[in-house]
Each structure stands twice: as structure tokens, then as C-alpha cells.
N, C-alpha and C positions, 0 to 999 in steps of 0.2 A: 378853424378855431371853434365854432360852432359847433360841430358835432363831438371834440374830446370835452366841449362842458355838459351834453347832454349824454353824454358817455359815464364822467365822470359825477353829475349829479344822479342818473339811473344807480351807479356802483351805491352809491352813498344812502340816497332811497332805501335800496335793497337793504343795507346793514339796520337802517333807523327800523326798517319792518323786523325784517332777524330778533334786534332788539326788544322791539313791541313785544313780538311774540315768546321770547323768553322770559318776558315780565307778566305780560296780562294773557298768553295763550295757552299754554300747556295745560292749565287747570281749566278750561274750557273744552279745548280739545280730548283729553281724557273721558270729563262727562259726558261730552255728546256721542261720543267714539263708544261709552260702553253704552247706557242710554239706547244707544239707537242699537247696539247688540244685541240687546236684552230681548228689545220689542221685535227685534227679528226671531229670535228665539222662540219667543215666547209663540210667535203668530209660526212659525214650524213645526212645534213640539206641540202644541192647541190646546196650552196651559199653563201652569207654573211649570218655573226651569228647577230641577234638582243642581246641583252644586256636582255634578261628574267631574273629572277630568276634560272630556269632550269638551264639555261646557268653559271649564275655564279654558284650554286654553284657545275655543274659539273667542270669549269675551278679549283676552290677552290682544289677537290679533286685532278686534274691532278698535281698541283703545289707540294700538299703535297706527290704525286707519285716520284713526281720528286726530291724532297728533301729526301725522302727515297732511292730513288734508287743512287742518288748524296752520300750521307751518307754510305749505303753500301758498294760502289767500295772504298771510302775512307776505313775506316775501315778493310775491307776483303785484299785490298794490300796493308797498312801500316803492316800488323801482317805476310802477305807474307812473307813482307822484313825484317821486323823484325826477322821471323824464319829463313829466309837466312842467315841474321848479326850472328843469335843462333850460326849457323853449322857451321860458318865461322871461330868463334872467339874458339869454343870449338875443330875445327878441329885441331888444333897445338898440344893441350893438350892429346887428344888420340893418337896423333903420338907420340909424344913424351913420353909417358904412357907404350906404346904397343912395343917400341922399346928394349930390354934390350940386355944392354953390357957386 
């Protein structure tokens, strides 16, 4: 019993992160994702970026870096916490289980 609650609060975690991040991540992710494009660029090319092609559509790819990696931490610590909520809530139940009077 123990391991489908901490199964099933992991599942549940993971969606509350998903969720997090479809509200408060994508516009984070984005910025930092081109942000950190730019300055790559910029420290490559040993200046200002012109607006080429190249250029966009390496920015295009950093963004979508960025929105992956933004996605991930959501995801991977929503299901964290959600396995902690697991052990938390099944912890009472094995004490209680394992106790006999």
C-alpha cells in the first residue's frame, strides 16, 4: 500500500509542477533561454549580434533550450515533492501498522 501512495502522490507532484510551469514558467524560460543566447553570441561573434538568419535561428533554438530546461526543474521537483508528500502521509500508517499491542 505504501509504495502505490507514493507512486500515486509522485504522479500528482509531477502534474502540480507541469501545472506550475504552464503558469509561472514559459515566460521565464523563454528569457533566460534567449538571454543566455545572446551572451553566447555575443562572446562568439566579439560584438554586437546583427539580426542574420544564423542568428535567429540559433536565438529560436536557445529559447526552446530554455523552455526545456524551465519544464524540467518544474517537473523533476513537483514529483520530488510530491514523493516526499508519498512518505509523509504513508509514514503514520506503517507506524501504526508495525506497532502491535
Amino acid at each position: 500500500m505504501k509504495n502505490e501512495t507514493v507512486k500515486t502522490s509522485a504522479k500528482i507532484g509531477a502534474t502540480v509542477g507541469g501545472l506550475t510551469f504552464l503558469t509561472l514558467g514559459i515566460m521565464p524560460g523563454i528569457h533566460f533561454g534567449g538571454f543566455g543566447t545572446l551572451i553566447l553570441l555575443q562572446k562568439l561573434m566579439g560584438g554586437s549580434v546583427d539580426p542574420t538568419l544564423l542568428v535567429r535561428m540559433v536565438m529560436v533554438m536557445g529559447i526552446m533550450i530554455g523552455l526545456t530546461c524551465a519544464a524540467a526543474v518544474c517537473l523533476v521537483v513537483g514529483g520530488l515533492m510530491g514523493t516526499l508528500a508519498g512518505y509523509v502521509v504513508s509514514a503514520p500508517k506503517t507506524l501504526i501498522s508495525g506497532v502491535k499491542a
